[in-house]
NUNU-606286 format. One record per residue: y, z, x of N, C-alpha, C, O in turn; residue in one letter. Coordinates in steps of 0.1 Angstrom, whole numbers, plus 5000, padded with zeros to 4 digits. Atoms other than C-alpha are relative to their C-alpha. Example, Ala and Ser with C-alpha at 12.3 -4.5 7.8 and 13.67 -1.06 7.14 Angstrom:
BEGIN
498850005009495550785123501250005009501250075019A/498950004991498950715137501150084992502250094997S/
This chain:
BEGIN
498850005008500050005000501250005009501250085018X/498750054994503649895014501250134995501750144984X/499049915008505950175011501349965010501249905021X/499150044996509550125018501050135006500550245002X/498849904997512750375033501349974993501649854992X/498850005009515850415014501149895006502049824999X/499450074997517350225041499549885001500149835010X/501050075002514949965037500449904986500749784985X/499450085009515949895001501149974996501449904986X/498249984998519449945008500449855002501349784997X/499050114988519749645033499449884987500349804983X/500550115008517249415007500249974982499949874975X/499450085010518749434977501750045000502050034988X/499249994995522149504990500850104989501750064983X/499649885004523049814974500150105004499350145012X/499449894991524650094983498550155003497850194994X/500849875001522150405000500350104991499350164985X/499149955008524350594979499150004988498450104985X/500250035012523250444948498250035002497850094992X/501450004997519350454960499750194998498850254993X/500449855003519450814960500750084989500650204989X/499749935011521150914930499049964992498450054986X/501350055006518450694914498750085000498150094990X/500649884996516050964930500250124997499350214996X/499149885003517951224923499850024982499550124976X/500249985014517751174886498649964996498349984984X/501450005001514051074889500249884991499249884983X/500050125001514850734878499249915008498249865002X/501050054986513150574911499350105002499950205005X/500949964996510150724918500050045014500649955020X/500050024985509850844957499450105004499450204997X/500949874996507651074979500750045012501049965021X/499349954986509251285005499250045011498450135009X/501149994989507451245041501350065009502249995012X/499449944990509151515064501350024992501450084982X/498749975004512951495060500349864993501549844990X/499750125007512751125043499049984992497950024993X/500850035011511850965012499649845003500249765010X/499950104997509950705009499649964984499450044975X/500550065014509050444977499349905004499649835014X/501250105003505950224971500549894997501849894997X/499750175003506249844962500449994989501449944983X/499950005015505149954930501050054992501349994982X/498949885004507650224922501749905000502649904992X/499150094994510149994937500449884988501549854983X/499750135012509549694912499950044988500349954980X/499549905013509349944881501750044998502450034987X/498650015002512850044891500449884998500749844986X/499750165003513749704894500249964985501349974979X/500150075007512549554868499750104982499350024974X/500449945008511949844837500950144999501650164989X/499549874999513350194848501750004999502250114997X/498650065007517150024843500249924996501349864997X/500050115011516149784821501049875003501949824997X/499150134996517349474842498749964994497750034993X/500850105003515649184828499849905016500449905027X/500350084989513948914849501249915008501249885020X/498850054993517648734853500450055008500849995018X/499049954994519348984865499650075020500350135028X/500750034993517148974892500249915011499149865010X/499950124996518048684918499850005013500450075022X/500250004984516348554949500849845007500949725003X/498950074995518648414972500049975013499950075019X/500050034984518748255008501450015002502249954994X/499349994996521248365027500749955016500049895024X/499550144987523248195058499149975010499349885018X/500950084990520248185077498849944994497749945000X/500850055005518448035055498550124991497750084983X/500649885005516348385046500050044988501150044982X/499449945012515548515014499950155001499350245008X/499749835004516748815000500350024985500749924979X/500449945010516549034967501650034994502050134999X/498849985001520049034953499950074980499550014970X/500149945014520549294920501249964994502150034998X/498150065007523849124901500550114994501750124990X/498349885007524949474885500550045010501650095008X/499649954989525249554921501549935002502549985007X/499350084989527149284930501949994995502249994984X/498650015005531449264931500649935014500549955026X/499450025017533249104920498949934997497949915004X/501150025004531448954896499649854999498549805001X/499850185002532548574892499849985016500150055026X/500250054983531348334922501149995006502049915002X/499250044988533348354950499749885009498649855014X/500150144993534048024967500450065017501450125021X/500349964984533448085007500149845008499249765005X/500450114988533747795032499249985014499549925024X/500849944984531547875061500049925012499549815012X/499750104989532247725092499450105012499650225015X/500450034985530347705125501050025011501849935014X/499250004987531947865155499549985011500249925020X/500250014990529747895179500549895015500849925027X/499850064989530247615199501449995009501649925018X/498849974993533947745206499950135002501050195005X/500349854991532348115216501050015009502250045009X/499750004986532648075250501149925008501249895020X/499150124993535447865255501150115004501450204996X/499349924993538048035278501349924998502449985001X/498350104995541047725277499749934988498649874985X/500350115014541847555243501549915009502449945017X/498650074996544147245244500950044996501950055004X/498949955005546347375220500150074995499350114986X/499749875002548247665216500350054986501550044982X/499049925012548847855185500550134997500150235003X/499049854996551148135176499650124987498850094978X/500549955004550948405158500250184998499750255006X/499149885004552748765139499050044998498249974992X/500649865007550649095136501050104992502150144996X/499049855004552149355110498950045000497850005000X/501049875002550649695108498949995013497750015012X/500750054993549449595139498850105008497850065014X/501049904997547849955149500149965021501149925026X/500150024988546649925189499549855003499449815015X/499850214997546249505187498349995002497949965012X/501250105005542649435173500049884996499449805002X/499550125005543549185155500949905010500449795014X/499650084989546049045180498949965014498849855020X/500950094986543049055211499449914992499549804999X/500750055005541148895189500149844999499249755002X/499350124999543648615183500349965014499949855018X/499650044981544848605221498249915002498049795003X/501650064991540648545232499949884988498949814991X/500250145005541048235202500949955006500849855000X/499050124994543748055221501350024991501649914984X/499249985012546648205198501250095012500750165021X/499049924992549948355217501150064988501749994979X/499649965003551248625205502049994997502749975007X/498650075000554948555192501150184998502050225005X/499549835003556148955178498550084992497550034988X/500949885007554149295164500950054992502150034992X/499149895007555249555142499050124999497750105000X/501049884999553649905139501350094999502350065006X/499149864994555550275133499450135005499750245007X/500749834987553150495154499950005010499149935016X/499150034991554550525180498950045013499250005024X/501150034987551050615203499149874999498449845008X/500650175008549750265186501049975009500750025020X/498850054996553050115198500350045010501550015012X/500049964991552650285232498949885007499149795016X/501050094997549350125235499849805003499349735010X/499650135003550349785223500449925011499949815014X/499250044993552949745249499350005010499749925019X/500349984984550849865278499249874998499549805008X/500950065002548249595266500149855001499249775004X/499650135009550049285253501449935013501849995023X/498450054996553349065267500849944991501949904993X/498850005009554649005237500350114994499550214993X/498849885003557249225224499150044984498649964976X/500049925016556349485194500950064996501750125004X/498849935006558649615172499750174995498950194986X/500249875008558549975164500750054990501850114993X/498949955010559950065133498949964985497749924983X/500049985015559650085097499949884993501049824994X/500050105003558549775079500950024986501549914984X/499149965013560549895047501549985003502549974995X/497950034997564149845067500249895002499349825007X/499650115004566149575061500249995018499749895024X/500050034986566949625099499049955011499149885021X/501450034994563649625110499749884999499049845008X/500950085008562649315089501049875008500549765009X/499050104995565949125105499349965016498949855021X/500450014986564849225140498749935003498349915014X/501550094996561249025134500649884995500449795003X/499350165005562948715117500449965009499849865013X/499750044989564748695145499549935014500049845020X/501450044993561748675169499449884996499249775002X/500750095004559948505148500849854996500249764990X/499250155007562248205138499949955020499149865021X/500150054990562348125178499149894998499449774997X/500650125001559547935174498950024988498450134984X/500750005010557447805146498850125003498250145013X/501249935004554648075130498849934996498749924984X/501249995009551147965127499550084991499250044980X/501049845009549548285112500850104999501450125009X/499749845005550748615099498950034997498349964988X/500849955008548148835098500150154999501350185000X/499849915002547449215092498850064989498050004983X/500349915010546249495070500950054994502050065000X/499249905007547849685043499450104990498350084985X/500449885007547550035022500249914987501149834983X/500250105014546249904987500150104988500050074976X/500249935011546450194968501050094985500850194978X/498750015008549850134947499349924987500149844982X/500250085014548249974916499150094990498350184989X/500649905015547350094884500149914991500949824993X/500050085015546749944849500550094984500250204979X/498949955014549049994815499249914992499549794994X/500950075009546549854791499249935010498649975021X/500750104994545349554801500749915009500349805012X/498850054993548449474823500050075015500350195014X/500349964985547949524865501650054996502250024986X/498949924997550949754877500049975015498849995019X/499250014986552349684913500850124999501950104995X/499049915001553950034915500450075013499850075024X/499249954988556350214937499650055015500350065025X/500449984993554050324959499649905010499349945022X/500550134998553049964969500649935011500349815012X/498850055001555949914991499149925013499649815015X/500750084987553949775021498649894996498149815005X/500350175002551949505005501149924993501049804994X/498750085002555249394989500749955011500749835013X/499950054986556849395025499649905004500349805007X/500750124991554149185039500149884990500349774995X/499950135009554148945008501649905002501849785001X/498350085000558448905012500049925016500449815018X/499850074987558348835051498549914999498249865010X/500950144999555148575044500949864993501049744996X/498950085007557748425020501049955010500849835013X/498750034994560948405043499249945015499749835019X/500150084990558848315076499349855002499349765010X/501050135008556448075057499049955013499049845018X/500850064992554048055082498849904991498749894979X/500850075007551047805079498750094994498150104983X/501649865004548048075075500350124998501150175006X/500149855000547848405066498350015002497649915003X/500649914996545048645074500250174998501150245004X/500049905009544448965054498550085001497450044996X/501349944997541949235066500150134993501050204996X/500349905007540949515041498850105001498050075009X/501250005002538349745033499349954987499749854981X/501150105006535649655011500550054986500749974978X/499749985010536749894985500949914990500849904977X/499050095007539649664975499349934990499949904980X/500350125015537449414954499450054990499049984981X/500849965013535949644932501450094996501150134985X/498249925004540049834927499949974987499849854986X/499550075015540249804887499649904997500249814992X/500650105006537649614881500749855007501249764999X/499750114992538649334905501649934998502149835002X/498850084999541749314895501049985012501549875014X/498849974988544049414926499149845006499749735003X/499950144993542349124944500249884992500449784998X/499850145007542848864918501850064999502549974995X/498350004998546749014920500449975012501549925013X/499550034991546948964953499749855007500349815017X/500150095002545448614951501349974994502349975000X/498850055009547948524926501550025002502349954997X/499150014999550848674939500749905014501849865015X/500050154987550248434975499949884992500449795000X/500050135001549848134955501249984988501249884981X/498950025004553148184937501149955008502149895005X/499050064987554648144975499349885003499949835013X/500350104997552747864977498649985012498549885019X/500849964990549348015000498749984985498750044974X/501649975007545647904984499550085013499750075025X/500649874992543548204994498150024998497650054987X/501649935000539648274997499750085008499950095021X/500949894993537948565004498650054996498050034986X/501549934997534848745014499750085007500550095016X/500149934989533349005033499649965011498749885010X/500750024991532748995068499450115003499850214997X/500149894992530549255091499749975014498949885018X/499750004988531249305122498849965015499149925026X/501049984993527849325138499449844997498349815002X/500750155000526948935129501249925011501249805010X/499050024995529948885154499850035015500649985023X/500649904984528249085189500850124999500750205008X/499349814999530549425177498950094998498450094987X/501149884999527749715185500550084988500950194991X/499449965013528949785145499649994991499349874990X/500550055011527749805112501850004991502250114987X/498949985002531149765100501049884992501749794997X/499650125011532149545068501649974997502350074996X/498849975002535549435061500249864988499549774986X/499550135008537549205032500949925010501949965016X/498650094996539148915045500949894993500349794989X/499750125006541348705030500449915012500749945024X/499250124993542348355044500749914989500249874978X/499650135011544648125027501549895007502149945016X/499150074996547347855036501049914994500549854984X/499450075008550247655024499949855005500649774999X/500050144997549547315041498349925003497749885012X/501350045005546347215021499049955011498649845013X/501250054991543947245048499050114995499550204988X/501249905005540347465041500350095007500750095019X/500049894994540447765046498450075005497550064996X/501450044991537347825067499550185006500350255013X/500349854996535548185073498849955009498149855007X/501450064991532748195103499050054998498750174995X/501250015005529648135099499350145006500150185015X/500649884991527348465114499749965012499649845014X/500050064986526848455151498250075003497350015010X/501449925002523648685148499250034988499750074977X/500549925009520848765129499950155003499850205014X/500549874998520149115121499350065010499650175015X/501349954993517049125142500249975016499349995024X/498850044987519549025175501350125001502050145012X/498849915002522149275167500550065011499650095017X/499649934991523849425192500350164998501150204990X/500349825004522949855196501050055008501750035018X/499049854993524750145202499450035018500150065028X/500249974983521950185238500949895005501749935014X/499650124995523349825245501350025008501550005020X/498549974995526849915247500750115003501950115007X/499449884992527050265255499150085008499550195012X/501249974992523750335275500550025016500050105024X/499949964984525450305309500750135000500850215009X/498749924995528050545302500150205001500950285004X/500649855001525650875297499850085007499650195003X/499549934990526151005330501549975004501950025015X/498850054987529550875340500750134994500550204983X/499449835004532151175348501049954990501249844985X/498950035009534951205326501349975008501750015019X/498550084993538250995330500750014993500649934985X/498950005008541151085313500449904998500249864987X/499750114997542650795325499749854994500449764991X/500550115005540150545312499550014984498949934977X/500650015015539750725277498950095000498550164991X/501349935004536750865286500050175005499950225017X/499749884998537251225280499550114990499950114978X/501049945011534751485264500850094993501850154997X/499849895009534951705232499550165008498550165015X/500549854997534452085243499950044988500950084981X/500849895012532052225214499550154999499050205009X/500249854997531452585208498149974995497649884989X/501549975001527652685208499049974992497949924993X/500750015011526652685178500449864989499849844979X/499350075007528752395167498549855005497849784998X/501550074995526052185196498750014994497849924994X/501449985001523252345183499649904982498749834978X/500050175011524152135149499949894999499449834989X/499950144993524751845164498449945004497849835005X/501250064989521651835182498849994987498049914989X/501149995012519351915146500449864990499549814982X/499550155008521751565130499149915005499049895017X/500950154998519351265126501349884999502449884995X/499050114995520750925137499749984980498950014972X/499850095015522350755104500850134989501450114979X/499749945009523151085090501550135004502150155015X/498949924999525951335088500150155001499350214993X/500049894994526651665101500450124985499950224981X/499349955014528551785067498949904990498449804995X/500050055010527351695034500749934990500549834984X/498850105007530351635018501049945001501949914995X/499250104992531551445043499449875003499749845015X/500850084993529151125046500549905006499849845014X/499650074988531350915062500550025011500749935018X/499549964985532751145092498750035005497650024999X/500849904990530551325118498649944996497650014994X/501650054999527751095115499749975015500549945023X/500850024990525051045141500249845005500049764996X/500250164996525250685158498749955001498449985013X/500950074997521850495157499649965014499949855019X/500150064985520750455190500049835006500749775013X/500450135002518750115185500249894995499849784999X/498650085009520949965162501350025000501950125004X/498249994998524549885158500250174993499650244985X/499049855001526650205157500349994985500849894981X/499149995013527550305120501450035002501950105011X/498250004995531650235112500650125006500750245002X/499449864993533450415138501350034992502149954990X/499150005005535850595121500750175005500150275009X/499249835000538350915125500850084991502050094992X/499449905007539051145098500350085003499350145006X/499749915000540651405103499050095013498350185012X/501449954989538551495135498849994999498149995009X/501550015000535251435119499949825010499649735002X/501050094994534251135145498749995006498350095013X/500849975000531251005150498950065012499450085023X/500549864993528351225168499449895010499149775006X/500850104990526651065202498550004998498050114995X/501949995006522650985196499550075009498550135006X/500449914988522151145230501050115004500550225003X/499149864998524551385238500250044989500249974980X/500049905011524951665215501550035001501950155003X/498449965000529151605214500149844991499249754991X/499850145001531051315196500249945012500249985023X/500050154987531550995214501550025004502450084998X/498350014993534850955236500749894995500249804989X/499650155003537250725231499549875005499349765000X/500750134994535750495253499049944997498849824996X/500550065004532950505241500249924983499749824980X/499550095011534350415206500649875000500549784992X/499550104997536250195222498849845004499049725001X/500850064996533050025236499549934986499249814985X/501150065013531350005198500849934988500349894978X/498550055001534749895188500349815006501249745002X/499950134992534149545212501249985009501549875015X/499050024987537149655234499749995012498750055017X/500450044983536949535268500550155007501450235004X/500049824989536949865292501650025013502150115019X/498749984996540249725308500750024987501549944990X/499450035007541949765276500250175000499350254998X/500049824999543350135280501550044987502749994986X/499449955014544550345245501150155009500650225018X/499249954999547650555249500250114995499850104984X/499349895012548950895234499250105003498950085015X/500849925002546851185231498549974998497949864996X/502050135003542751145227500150064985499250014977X/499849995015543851295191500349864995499649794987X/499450145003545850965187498949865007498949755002X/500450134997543650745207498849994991498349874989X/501149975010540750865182500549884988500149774985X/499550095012542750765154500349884998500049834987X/500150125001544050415168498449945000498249844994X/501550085003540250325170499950014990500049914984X/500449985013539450445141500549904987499849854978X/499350115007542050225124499649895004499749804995X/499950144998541249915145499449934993498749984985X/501050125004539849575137499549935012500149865020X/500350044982537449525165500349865004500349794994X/499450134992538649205186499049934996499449854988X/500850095000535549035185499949934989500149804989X/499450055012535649025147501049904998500849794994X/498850054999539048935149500149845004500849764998X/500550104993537848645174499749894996500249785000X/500850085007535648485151500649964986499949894978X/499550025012538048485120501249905009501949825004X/498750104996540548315145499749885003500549795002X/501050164995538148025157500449974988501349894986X/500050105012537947945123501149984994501349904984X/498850085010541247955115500449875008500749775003X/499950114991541747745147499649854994500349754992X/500750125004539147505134500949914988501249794989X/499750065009540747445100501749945001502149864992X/499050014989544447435123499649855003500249764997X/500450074995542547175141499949824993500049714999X/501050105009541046955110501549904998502749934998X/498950085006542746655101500449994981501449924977X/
């Protein structure tokens, strides 16, 4: 008999672990606990499926996915709900390329410590201005980059002058960025853009006034499920009022070589009717690049302030916790996305920094340093974080690893490129 692990049926019918164990939890899915994990039978498995929440055989759908693989896709799971139109484009064969013929340019807002900008730089993209108001982000930036960042406040009219300025020098390929999404609410059946909102308004008025050709819009995942899908079909609609068609999808990071399981929304869209083009995966799963991979050498090295790499001092008993956490899982309960364990053999789960909970090393019994965050992050090891290791925590934590970044810029390159 075939029994399966939670994270097993997590990855194949792409539903949240989350959801797999409340299903358990209410004795809905069947499951037998072996040691400190559960496991479920084939059978138990396709009862839930198909009886125990009364999906019918449609709602059911097998599906090949970009590598031609099938997989078990549950459609209540799935969001949004209407097909999304995706373009997939083939980068590989501009990976490795070090010298493009032609150069294109290219604005970060909210630029954080310049994920997104290395990203673009290693596609053949020159940085033209930044913007950021954290001022150890904006420390980092400057040590990192040669084009100018602005520090300030995207909400001032002064601030917003002092990048027009920059930016009108020479024509904008791309604006890209992240923004805080959580200014929307609904009045009946009517989306609200409200006051709180003021920085995706921002970024929408200077896409207006610099009119570059592409945008580039990196989220998390949560955004497309916001109010029932609305916020992203508002922020669709409010770009193609400036004149930007937009498609989006998720990417993750670890089909890309980021030692990451780490999913993100992206939009792309443009005003000079060319495809907008997302890249194709660079790996299968069963290729992934692990947590030994990319932080295996660094388990003896001494500590470097200097380079980032600089240990947590744990009290006794705080270790002795740490050291009883299984990889994948979390130190707190009602914390499951801080103070988790990193996977050794597989990509790192998303590195993130709440509030101090970052996550825990698979071999040492301390969190990971910045460096090595930085490592599962796809920063290059010259690339040195600024501020405090409080602050350099947190710019990683915020980044968008480069490599990612990399592979969303090839492709914008490509569609740049297309005649």
């Amino acid at each position: 008999m075939i029994f399966y692990t939670i994270e097993e049926i997590s990855k194949m019918l792409k539903v949240s672990q989350k959801t797999i164990r409340r299903q358990i939890s209410s004795g809905t899915l069947k499951a037998n606990r072996i040691g400190n994990q559960w496991r479920i039978s084939e059978g138990d498995l396709e009862q839930w499926i198909m009886k125990r929440n009364n999906y019918s055989d449609d709602q059911i759908v097998e599906n090949e996915n970009l590598f031609g693989e099938k997989e078990y896709i549950l459609l209540k799971e799935q969001r949004p709900k209407k097909r999304e139109s995706v373009n997939w484009e083939d980068i590989s064969a501009l990976w490795n390329e070090n010298v493009f013929n032609k150069k294109y340019s290219f604005v970060d807002l909210f630029s954080g410590a310049g994920g997104l900008s290395l990203g673009f730089e290693k596609a053949g993209f020159e940085g033209v201005v930044s913007l950021d108001n954290l001022i150890p982000a904006v420390m980092t930036y400057r040590h990192n980059f040669q084009h100018p960042i602005i520090d300030g406040d995207i909400t001032k009219d002064e601030v917003k002058r002092k990048l027009y300025e920059l930016a009108q020098r020479n024509p904008v390929d791309v604006i890209c960025g992240g923004f805080p999404c959580q200014g929307f609410s609904m009045s009946g059946y009517r989306l609200i853009d409200d006051s709180r909102n003021v920085l995706y308004r921002e970024m929408h008025k200077i896409v207006s006034v610099i009119k570059p050709k592409f945008i580039v819009m990196e989220n998390v995942v949560g955004l497309r499920s916001m109010l029932n899908g609305k916020v992203e079909e508002k922020i669709i609609e409010d770009f193609k009022k400036i004149g930007y068609e937009i498609n989006v999808t998720v990417l993750n990071a670890a089909d890309y070589y980021v030692p990451q399981t780490r999913k993100r929304v992206i939009f792309i869209g443009n005003r000079i009717g060319k495809p907008n083009l997302h890249p194709k995966p660079l790996l299968r799963p069963a290729n992934y690049i692990t947590t030994a991979q990319a932080i295996g050498d660094l388990i003896d090295k001494s500590e470097n302030a200097d380079w980032n790499h600089e240990f947590t001092k744990h009290r006794p008993d705080m270790i002795k916790r740490m050291k009883r956490v299984k990889e994948g899982e979390s130190l707190y309960k009602g914390y499951s996305d801080a103070w988790k364990k990193c996977p050794w053999n597989s990509p790192s789960c998303t590195i993130k920094e709440n509030h101090g909970g970052v996550n825990i090393h698979p071999i040492k019994n301390r969190v990971l340093t910045a460096r090595e965050m930085a490592r599962l992050q796809s920063f290059p090891d010259d690339f040195i974080f600024k501020g405090s290791k409080k602050w350099q925590l947190v710019q990683l934590g915020n980044a968008v690893p480069p490599l990612l970044a990399k592979a969303i810029a090839l492709a914008v390159r490509k569609s740049l490129d297309s005649n």
